[in-house]
N, CA, C and O atoms as a GROMACS GRO file, in nm:
protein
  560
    1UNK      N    1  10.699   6.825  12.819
    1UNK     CA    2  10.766   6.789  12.697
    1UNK      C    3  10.664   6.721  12.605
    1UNK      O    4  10.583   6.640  12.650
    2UNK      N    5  10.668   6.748  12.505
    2UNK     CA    6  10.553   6.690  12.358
    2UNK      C    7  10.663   6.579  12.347
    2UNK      O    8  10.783   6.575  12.374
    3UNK      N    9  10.567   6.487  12.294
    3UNK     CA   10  10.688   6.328  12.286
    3UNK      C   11  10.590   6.231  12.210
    3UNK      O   12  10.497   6.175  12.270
    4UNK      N   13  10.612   6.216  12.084
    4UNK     CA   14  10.554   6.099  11.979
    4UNK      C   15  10.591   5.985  11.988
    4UNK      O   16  10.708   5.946  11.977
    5UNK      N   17  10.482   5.914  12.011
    5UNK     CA   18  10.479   5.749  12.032
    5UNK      C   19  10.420   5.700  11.936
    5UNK      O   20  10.315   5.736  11.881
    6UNK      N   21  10.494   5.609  11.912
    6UNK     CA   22  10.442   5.454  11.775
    6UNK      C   23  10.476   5.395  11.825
    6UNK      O   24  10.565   5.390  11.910
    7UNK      N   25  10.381   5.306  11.762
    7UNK     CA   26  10.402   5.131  11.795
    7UNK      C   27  10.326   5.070  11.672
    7UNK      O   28  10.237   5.134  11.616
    8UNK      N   29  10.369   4.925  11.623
    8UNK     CA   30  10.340   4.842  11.517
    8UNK      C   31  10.264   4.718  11.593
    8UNK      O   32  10.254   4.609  11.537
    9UNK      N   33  10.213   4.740  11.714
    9UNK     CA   34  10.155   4.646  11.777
    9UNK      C   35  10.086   4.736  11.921
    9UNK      O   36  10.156   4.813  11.987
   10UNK      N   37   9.972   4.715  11.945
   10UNK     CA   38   9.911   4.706  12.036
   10UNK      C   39   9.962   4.608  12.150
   10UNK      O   40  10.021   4.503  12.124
   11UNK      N   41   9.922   4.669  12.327
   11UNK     CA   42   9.967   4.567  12.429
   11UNK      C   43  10.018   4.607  12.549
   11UNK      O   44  10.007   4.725  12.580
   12UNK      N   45  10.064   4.539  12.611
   12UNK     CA   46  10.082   4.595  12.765
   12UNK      C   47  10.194   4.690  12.760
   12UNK      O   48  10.194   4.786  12.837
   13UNK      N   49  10.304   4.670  12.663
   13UNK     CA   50  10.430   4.752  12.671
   13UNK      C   51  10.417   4.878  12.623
   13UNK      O   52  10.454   4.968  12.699
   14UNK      N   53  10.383   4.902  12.541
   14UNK     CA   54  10.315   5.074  12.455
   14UNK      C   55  10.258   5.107  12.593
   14UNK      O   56  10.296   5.198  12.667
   15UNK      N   57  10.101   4.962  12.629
   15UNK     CA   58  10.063   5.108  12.701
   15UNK      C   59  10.099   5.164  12.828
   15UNK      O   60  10.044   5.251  12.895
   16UNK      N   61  10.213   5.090  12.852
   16UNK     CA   62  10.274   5.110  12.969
   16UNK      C   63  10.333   5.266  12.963
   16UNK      O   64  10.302   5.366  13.028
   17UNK      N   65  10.439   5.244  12.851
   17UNK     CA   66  10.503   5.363  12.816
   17UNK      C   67  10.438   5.463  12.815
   17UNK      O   68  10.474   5.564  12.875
   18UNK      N   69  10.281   5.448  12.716
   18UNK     CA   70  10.194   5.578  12.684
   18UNK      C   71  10.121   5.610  12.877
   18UNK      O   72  10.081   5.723  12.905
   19UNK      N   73  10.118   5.527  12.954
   19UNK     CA   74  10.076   5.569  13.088
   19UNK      C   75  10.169   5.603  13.176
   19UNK      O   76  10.136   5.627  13.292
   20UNK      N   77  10.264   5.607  13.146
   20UNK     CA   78  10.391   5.677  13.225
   20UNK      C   79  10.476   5.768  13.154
   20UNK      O   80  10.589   5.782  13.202
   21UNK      N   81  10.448   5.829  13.058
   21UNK     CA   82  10.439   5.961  12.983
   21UNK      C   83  10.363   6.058  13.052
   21UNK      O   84  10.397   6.162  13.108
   22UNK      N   85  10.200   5.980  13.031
   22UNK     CA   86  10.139   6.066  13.080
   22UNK      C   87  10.180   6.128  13.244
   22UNK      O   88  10.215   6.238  13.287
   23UNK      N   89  10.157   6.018  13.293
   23UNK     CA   90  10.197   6.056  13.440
   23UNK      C   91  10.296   6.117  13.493
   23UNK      O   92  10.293   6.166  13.606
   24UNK      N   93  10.415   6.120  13.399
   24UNK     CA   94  10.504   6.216  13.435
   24UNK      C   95  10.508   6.346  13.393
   24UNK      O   96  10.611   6.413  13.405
   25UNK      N   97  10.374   6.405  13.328
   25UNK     CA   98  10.317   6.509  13.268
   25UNK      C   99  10.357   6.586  13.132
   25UNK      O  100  10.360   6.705  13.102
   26UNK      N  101  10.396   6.436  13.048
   26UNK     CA  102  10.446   6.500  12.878
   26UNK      C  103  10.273   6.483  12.872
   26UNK      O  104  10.184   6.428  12.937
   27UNK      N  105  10.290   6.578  12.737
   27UNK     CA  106  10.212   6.567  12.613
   27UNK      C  107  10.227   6.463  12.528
   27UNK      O  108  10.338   6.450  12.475
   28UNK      N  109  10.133   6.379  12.501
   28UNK     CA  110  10.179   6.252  12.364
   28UNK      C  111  10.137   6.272  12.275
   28UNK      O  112  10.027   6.328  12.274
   29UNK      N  113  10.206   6.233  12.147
   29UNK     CA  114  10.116   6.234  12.023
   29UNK      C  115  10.133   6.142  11.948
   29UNK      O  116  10.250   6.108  11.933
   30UNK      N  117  10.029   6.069  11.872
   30UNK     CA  118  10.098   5.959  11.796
   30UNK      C  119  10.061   5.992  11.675
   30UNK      O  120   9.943   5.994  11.638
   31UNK      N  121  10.181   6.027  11.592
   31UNK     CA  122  10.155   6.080  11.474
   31UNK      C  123  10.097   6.018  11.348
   31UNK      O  124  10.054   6.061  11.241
   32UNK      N  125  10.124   5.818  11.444
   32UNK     CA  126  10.090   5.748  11.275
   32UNK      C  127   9.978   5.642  11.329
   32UNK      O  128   9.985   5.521  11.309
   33UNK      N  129   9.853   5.720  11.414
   33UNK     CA  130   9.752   5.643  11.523
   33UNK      C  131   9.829   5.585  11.617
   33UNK      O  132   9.948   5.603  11.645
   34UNK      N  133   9.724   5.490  11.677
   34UNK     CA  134   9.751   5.388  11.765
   34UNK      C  135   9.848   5.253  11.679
   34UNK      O  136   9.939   5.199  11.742
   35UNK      N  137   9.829   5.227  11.593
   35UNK     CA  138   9.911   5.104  11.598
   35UNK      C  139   9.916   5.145  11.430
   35UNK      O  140   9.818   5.176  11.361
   36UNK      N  141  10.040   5.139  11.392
   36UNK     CA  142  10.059   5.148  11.226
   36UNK      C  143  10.145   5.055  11.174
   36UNK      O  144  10.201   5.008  11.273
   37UNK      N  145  10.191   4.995  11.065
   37UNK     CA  146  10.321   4.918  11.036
   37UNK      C  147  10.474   5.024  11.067
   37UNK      O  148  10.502   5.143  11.050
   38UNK      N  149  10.552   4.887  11.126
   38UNK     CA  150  10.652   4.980  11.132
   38UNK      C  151  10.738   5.035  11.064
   38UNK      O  152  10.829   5.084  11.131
   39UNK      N  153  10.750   5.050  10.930
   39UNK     CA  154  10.798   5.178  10.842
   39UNK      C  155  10.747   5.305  10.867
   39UNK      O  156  10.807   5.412  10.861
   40UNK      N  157  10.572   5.272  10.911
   40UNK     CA  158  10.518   5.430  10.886
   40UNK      C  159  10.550   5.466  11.077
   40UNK      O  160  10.569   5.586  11.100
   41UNK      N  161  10.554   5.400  11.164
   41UNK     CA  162  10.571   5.437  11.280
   41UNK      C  163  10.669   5.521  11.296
   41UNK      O  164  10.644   5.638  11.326
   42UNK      N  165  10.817   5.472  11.276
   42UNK     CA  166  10.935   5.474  11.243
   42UNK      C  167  10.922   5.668  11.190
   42UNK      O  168  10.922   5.774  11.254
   43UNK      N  169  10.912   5.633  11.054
   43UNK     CA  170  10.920   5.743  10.997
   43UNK      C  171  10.808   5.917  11.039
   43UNK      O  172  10.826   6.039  11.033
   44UNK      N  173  10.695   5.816  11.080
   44UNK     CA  174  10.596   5.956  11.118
   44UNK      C  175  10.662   6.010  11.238
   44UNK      O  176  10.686   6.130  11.241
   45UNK      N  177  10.696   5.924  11.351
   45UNK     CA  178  10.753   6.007  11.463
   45UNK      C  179  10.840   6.071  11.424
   45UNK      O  180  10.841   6.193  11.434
   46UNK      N  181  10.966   5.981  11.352
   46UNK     CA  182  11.081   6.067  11.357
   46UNK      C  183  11.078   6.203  11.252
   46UNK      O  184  11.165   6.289  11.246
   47UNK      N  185  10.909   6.194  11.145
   47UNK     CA  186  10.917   6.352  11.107
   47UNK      C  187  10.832   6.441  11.193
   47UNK      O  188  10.782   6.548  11.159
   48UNK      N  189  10.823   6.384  11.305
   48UNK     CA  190  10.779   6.484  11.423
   48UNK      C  191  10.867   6.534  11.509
   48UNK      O  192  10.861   6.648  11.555
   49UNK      N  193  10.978   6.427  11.542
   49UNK     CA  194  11.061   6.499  11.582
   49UNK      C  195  11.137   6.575  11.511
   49UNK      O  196  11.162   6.684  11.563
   50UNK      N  197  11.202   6.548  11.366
   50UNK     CA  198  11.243   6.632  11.286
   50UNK      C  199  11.160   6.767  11.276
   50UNK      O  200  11.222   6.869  11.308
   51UNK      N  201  11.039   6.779  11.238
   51UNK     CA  202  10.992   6.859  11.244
   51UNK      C  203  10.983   7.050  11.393
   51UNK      O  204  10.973   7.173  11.393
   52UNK      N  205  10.997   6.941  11.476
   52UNK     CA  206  10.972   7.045  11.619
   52UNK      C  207  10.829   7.017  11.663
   52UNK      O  208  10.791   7.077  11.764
   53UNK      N  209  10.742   6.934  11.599
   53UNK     CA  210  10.618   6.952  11.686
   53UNK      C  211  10.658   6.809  11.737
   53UNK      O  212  10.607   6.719  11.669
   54UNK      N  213  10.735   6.768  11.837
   54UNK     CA  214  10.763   6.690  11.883
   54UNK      C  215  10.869   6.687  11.937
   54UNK      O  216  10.962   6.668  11.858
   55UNK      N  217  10.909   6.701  12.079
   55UNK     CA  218  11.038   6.716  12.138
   55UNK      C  219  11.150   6.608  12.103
   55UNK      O  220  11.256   6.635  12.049
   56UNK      N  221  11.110   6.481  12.143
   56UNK     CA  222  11.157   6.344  12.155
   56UNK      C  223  11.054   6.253  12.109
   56UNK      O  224  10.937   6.291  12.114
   57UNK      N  225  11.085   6.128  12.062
   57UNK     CA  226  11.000   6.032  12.066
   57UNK      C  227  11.009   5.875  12.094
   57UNK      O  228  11.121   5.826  12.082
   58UNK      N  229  10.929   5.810  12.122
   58UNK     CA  230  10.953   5.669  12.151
   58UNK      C  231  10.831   5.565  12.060
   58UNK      O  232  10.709   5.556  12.073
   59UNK      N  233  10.949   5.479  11.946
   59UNK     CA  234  10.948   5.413  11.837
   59UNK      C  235  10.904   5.292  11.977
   59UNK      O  236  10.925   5.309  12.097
   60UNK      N  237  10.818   5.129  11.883
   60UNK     CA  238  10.818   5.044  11.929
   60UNK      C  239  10.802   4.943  11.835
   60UNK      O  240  10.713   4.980  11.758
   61UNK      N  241  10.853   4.811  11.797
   61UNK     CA  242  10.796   4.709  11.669
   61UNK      C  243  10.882   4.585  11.770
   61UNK      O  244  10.955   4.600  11.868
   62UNK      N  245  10.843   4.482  11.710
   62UNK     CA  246  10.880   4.389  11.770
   62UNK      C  247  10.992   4.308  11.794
   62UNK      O  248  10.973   4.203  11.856
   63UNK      N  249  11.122   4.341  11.750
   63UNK     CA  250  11.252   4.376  11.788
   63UNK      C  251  11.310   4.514  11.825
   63UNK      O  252  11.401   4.518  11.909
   64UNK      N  253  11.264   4.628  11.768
   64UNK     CA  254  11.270   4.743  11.778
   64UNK      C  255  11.364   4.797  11.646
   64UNK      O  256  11.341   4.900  11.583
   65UNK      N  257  11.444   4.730  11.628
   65UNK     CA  258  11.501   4.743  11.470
   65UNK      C  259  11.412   4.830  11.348
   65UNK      O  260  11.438   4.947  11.319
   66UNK      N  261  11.328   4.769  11.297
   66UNK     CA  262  11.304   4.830  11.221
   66UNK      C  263  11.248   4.946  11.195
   66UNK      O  264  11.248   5.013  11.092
   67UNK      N  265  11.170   4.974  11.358
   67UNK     CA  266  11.119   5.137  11.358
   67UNK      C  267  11.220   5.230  11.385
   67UNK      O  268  11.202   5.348  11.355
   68UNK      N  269  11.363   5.178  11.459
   68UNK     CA  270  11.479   5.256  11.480
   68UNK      C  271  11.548   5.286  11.336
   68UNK      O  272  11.597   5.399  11.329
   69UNK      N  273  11.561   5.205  11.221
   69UNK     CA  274  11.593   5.230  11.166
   69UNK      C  275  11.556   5.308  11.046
   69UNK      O  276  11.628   5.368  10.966
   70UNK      N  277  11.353   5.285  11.053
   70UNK     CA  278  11.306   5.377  10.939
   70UNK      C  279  11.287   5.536  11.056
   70UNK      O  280  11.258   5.644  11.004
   71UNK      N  281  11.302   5.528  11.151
   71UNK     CA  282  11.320   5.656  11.222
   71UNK      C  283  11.411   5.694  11.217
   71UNK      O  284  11.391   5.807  11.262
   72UNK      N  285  11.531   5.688  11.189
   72UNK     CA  286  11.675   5.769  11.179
   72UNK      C  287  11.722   5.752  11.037
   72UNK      O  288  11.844   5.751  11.020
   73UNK      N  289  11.619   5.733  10.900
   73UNK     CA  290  11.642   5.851  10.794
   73UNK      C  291  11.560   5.927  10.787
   73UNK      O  292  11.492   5.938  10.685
   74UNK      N  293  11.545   5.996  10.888
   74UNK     CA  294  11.492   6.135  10.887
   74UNK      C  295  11.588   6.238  10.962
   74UNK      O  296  11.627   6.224  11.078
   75UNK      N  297  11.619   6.341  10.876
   75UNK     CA  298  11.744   6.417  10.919
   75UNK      C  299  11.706   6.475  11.052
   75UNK      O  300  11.590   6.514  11.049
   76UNK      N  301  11.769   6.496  11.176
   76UNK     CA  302  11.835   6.503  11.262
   76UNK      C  303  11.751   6.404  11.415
   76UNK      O  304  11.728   6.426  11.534
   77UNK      N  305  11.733   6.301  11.325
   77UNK     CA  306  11.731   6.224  11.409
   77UNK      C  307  11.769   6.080  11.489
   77UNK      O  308  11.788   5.982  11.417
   78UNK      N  309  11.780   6.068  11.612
   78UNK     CA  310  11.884   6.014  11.635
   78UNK      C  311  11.852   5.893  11.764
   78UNK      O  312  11.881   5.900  11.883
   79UNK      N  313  11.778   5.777  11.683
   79UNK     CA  314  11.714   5.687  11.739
   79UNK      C  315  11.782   5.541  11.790
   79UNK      O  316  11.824   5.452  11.716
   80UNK      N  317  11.781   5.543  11.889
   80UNK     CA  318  11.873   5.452  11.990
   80UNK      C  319  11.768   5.321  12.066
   80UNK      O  320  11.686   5.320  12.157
   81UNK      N  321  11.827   5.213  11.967
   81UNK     CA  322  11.768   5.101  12.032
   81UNK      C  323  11.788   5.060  12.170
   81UNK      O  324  11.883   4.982  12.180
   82UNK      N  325  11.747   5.079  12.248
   82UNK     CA  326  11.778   5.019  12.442
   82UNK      C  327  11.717   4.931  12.496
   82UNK      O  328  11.602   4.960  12.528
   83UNK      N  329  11.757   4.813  12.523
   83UNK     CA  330  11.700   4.714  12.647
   83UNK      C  331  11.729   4.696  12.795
   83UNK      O  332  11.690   4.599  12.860
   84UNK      N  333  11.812   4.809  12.849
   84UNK     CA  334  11.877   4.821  13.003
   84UNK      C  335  11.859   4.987  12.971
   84UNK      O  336  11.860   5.053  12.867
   85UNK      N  337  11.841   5.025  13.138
   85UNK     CA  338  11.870   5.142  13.131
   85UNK      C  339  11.975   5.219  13.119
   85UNK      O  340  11.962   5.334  13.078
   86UNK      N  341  12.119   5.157  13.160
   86UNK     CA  342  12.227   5.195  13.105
   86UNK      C  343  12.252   5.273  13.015
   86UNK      O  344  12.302   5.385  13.008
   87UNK      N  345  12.172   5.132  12.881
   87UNK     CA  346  12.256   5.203  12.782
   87UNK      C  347  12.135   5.318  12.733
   87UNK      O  348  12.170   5.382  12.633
   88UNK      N  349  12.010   5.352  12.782
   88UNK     CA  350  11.907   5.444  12.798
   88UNK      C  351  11.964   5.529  12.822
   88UNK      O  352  11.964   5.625  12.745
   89UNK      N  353  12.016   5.531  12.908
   89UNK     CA  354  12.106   5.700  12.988
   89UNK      C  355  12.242   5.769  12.892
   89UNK      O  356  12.276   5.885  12.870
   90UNK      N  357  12.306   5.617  12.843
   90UNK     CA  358  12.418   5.669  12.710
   90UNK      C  359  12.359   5.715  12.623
   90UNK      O  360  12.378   5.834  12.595
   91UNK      N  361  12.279   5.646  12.558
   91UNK     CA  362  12.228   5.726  12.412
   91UNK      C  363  12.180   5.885  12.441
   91UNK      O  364  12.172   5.980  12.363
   92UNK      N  365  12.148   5.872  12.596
   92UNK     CA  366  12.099   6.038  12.577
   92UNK      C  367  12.171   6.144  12.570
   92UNK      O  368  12.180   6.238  12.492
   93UNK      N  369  12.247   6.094  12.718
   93UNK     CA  370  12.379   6.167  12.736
   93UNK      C  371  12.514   6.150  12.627
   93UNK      O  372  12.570   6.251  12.582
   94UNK      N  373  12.536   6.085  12.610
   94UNK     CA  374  12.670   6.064  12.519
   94UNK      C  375  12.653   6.079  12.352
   94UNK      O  376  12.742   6.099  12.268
   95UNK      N  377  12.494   6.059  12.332
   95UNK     CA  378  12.442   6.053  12.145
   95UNK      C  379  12.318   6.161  12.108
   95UNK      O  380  12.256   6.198  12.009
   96UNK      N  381  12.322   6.188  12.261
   96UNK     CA  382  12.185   6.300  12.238
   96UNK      C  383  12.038   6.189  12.156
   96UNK      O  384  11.962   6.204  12.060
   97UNK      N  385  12.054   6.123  12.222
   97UNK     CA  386  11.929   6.054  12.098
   97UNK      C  387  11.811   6.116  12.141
   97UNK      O  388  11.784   6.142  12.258
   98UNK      N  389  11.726   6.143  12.024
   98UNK     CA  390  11.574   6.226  12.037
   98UNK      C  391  11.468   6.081  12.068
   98UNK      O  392  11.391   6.065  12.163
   99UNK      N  393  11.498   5.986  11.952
   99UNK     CA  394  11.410   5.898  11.986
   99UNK      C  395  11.453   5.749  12.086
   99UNK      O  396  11.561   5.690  12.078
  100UNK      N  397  11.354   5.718  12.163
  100UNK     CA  398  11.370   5.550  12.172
  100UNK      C  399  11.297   5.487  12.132
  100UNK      O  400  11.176   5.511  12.135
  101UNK      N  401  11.346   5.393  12.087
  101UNK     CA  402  11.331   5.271  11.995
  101UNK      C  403  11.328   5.116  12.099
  101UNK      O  404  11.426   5.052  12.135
  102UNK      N  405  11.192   5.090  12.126
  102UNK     CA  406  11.198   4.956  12.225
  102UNK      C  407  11.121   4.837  12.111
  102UNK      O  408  11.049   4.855  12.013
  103UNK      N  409  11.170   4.721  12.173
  103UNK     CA  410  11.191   4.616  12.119
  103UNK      C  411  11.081   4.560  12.215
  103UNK      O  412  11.100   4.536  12.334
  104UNK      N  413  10.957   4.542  12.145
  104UNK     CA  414  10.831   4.442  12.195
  104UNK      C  415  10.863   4.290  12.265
  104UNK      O  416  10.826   4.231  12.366
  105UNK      N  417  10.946   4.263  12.160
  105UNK     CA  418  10.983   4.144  12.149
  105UNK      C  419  11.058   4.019  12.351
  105UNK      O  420  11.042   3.908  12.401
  106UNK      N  421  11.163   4.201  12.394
  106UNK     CA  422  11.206   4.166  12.535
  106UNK      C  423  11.172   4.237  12.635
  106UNK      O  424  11.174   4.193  12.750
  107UNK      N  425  11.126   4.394  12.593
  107UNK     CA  426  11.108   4.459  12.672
  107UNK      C  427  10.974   4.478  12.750
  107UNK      O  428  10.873   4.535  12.709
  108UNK      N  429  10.994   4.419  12.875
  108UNK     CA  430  10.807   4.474  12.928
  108UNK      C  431  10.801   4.566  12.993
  108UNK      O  432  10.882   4.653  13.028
  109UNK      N  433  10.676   4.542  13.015
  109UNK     CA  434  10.590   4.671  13.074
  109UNK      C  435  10.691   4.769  13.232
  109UNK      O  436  10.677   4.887  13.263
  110UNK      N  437  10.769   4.684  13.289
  110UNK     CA  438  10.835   4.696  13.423
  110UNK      C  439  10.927   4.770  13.330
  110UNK      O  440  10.907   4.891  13.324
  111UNK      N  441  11.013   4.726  13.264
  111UNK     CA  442  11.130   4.723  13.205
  111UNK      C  443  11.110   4.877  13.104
  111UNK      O  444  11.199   4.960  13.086
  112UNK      N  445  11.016   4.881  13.066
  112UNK     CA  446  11.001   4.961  12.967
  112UNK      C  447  11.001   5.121  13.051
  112UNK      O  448  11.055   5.225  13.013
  113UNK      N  449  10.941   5.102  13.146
  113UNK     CA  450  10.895   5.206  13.259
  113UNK      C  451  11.032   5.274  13.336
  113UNK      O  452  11.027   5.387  13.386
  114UNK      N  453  11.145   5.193  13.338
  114UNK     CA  454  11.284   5.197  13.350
  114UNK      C  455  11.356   5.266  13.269
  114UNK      O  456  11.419   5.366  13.305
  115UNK      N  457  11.357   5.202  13.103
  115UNK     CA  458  11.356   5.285  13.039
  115UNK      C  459  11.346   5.421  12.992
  115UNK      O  460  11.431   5.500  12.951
  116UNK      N  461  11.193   5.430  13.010
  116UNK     CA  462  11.145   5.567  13.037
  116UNK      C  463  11.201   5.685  13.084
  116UNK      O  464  11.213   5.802  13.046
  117UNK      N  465  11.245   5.587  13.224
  117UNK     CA  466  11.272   5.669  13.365
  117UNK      C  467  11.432   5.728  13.328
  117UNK      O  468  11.460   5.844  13.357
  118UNK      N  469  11.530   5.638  13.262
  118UNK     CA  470  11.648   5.672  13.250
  118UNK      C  471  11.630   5.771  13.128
  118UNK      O  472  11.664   5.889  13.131
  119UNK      N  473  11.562   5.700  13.005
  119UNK     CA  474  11.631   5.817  12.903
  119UNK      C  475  11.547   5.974  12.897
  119UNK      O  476  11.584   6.079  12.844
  120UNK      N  477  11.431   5.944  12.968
  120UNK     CA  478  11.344   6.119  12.998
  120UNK      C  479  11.446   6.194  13.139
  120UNK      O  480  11.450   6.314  13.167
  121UNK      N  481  11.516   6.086  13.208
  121UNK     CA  482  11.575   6.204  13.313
  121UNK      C  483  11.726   6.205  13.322
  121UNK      O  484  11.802   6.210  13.418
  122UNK      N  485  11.751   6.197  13.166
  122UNK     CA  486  11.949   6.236  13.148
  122UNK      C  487  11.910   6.317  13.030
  122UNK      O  488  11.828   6.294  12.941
  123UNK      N  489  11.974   6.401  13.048
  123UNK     CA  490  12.026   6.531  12.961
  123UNK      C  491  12.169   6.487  12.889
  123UNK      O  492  12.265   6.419  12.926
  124UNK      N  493  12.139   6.554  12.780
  124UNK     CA  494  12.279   6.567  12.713
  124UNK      C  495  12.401   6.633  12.720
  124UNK      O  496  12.405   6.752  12.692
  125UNK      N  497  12.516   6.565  12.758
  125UNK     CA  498  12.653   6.624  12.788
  125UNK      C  499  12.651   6.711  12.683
  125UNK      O  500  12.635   6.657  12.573
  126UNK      N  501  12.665   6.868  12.685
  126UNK     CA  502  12.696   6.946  12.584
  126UNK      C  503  12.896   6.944  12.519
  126UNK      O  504  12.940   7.003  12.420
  127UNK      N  505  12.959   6.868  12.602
  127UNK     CA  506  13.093   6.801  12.569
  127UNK      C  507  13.070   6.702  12.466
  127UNK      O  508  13.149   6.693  12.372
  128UNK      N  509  12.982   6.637  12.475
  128UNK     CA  510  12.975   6.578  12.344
  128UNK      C  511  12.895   6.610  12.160
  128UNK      O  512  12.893   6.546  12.055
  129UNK      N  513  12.827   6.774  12.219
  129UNK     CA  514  12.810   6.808  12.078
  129UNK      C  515  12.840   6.843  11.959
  129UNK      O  516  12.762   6.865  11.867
  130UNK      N  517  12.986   6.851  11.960
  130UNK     CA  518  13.079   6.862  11.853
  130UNK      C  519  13.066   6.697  11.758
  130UNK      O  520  13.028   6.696  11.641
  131UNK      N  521  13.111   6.550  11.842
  131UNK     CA  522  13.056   6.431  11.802
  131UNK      C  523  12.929   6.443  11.709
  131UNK      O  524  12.910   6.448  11.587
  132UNK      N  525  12.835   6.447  11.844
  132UNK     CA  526  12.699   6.467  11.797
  132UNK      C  527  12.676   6.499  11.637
  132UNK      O  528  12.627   6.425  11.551
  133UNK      N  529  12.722   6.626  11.626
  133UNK     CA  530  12.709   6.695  11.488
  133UNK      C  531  12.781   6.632  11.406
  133UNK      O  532  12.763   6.668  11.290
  134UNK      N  533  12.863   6.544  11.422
  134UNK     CA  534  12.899   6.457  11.290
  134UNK      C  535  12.844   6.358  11.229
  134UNK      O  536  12.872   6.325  11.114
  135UNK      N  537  12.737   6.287  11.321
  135UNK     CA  538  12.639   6.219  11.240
  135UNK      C  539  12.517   6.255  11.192
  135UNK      O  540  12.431   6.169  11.171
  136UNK      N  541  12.498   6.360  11.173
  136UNK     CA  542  12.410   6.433  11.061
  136UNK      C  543  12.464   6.440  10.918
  136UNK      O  544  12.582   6.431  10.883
  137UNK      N  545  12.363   6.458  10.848
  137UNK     CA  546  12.424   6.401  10.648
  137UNK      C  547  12.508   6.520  10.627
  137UNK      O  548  12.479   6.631  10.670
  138UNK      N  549  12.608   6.494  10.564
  138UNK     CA  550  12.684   6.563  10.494
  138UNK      C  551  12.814   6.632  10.553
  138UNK      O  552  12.896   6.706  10.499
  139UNK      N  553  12.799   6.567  10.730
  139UNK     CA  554  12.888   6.584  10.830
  139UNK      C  555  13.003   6.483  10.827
  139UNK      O  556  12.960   6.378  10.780
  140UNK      N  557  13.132   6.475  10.858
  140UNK     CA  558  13.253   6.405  10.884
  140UNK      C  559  13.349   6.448  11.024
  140UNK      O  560  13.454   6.389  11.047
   0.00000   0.00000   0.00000
């Protein structure tokens, strides 16, 4: 899987994520370098994933807020802030989310790797793609 990573900070948690990407044998790309502000993080991944040269991606800033949120105005994307794996496994399965969005701020390097682990290995309930398709623009 191709999978775009940002981050607005350099550190143990990115590179945790970016070394357990690798190891589970995605492709990474970081569309806005190694470390950019997080508007441009935000937005470059999520026009990678919008785009298709990017399957999924994983946003990072130091609550995680603001790269989740300049990543999901980009049309069809669908970026889910997570600090448990739980709710990692909902956003995938139940919201289809393309991107994750981690929060520097609580999430470490252990934690993040968890993360990882839940939202790269749940698939999306195709029962819920009718939902799904209503939060895209111009949908009700």
């Amino acid at each position: 899987m191709r999978v775009a990573l940002g981050t607005d900070e350099a550190g143990a948690t990115p590179d945790a994520v970016r070394a357990w990407l690798v190891a589970a044998g995605h492709e990474v790309i970081e569309p806005a370098g190694s470390v950019a502000p997080w508007p441009e993080v935000g937005r470059q991944v999520g026009e990678a994933v919008g785009r298709g040269t990017a399957d999924v991606g994983v946003v990072c800033c130091w609550t995680g807020t603001g790269v989740a949120i300049a990543a999901n105005k980009v049309a069809g994307v669908r970026a889910a802030l997570c600090t448990d794996a739980a709710t990692a496994q909902g956003a995938r399965r139940w919201n289809d989310a393309n991107v994750l969005a981690l929060g520097l701020r609580l999430v470490t390097p252990a934690v993040a790797e968890e993360l990882c682990e839940a939202f790269f290995g749940t698939d999306a309930d195709p029962a819920e793609a009718e939902l799904v398709d209503r939060v895209e623009p111009g949908r009700s």
